[in-house]
C-alpha positions in Angstrom: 88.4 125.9 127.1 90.3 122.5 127.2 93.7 121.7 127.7 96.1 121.9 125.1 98.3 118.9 124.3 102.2 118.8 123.1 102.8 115.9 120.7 105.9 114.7 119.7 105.1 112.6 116.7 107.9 110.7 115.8 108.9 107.9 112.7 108.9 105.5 115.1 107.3 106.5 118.8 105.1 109.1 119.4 104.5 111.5 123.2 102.1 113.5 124.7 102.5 116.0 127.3 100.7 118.9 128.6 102.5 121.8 130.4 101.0 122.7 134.0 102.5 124.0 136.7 105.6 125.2 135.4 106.9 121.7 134.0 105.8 119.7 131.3 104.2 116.0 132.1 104.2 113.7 129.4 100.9 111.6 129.7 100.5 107.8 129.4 98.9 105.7 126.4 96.2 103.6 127.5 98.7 100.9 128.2 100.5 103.1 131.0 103.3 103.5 128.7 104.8 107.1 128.3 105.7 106.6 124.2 103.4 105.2 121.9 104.7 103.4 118.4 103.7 105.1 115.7 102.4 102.2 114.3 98.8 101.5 112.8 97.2 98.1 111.2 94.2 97.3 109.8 92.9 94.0 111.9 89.9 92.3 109.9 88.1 89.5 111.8 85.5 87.1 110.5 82.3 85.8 112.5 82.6 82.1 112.7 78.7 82.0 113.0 78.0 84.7 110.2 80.4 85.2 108.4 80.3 88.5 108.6 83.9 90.4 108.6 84.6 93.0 110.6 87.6 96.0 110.1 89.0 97.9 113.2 92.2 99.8 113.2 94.6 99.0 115.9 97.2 101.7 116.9 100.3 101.5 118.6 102.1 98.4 120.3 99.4 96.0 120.2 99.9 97.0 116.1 103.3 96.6 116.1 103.1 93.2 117.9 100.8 92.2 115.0 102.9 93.5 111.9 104.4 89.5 111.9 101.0 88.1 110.9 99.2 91.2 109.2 102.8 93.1 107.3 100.4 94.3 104.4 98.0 96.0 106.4 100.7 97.6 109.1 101.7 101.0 108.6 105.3 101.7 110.6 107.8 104.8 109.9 104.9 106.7 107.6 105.9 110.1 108.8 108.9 109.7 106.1 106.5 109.9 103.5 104.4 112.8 104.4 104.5 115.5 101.9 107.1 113.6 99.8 106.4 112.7 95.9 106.2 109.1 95.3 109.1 109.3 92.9 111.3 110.8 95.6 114.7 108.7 95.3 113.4 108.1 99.7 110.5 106.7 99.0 111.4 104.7 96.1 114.5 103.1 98.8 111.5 102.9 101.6 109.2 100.9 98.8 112.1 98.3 98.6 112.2 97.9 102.4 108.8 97.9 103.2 106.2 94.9 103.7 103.4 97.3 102.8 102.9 99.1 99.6 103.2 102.7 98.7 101.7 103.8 95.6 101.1 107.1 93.7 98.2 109.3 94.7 96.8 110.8 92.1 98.2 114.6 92.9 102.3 112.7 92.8 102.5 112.3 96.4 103.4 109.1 98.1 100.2 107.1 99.5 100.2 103.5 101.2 97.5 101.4 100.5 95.9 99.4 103.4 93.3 96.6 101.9 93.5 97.7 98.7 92.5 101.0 99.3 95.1 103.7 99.2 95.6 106.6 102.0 97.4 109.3 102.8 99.7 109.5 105.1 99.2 112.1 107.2 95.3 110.1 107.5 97.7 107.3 108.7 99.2 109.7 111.1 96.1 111.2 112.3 95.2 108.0 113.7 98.2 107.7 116.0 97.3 111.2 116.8 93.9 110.4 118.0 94.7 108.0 120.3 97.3 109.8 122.1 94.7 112.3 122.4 92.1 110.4 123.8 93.9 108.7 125.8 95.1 112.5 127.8 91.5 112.5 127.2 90.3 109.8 129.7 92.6 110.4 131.9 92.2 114.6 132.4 88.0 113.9 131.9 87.5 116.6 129.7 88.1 117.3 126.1 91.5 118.3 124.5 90.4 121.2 121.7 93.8 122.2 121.1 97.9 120.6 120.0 100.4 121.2 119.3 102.7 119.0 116.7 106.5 119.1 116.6 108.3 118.2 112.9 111.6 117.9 112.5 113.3 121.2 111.8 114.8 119.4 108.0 111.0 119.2 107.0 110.2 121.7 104.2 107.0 123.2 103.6 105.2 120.5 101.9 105.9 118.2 104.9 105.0 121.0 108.2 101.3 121.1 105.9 100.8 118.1 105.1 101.2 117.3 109.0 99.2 120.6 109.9 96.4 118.6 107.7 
């Protein structure tokens, strides 16, 4: 069996930490830092020869460095809209303050579109999730098959699944 994680995923930084040995050490992102923002953006790139584009996400601070030149496609404090309605009187005040758009999912819920195609946002989270987790990865060597994920003790029901999810 695999280590289990601890993940703190917050608005805007995220932790990881594993507890061994009686005390809990919170692990470094693959840039030796101990938090991660909880920040993701869309980077496309175009082949000069081919013209070919390319997509990759990018998580974290090299992300949040690159939310000046790429605001549409950066995804920052997204854990304030998971499980929320997109008519939430939040939401609606987060849509005026935000670069990037939120728009209605098709269930009511509050999605944010990234290149013209919307997401959810826990999908947005998840990504922040995964490389916290493979970054413990690399540097345990050996897979993580188990977390846990704190919420905020305010978060109702809707919110603790849609993180769960």
């Amino acid at each position: 069996m695999g280590k289990i994680i601890g993940i703190d995923l917050g608005t805007t930084n995220s932790a990881v930490a594993i507890y061994e040995n009686d005390q809990a050490k919170i692990y470094e992102n693959q840039l030796g830092k101990r938090t991660t923002p909880s920040v993701i953006a869309l980077k496309k790139t175009r082949d000069k020869k081919t013209g070919e584009v390319t997509q990759e996400w990018i998580v974290g601070e090299n992300a949040k460095r690159g939310a000046v030149a790429n605001p549409l496609n950066t995804i920052n404090g997204v854990k304030r809209l998971i499980g929320r309605k997109y008519n939430d009187p939040e939401v609606q005040k987060m849509q005026s303050l935000s670069a990037y758009k939120i728009v209605p999912a098709p269930n009511g819920d509050a999605w944010v579109e990234v290149d013209g195609k919307p997401m959810a946002p826990a999908e947005i989270s998840a990504k922040v999730l995964r490389e916290l987790k493979e970054a413990v990865e690399k540097q345990l060597g050996e897979p993580v098959t188990e977390a846990v994920i704190t919420v905020p003790a305010y978060f109702n029901d809707d919110q603790r699944r849609a993180t769960r999810d």
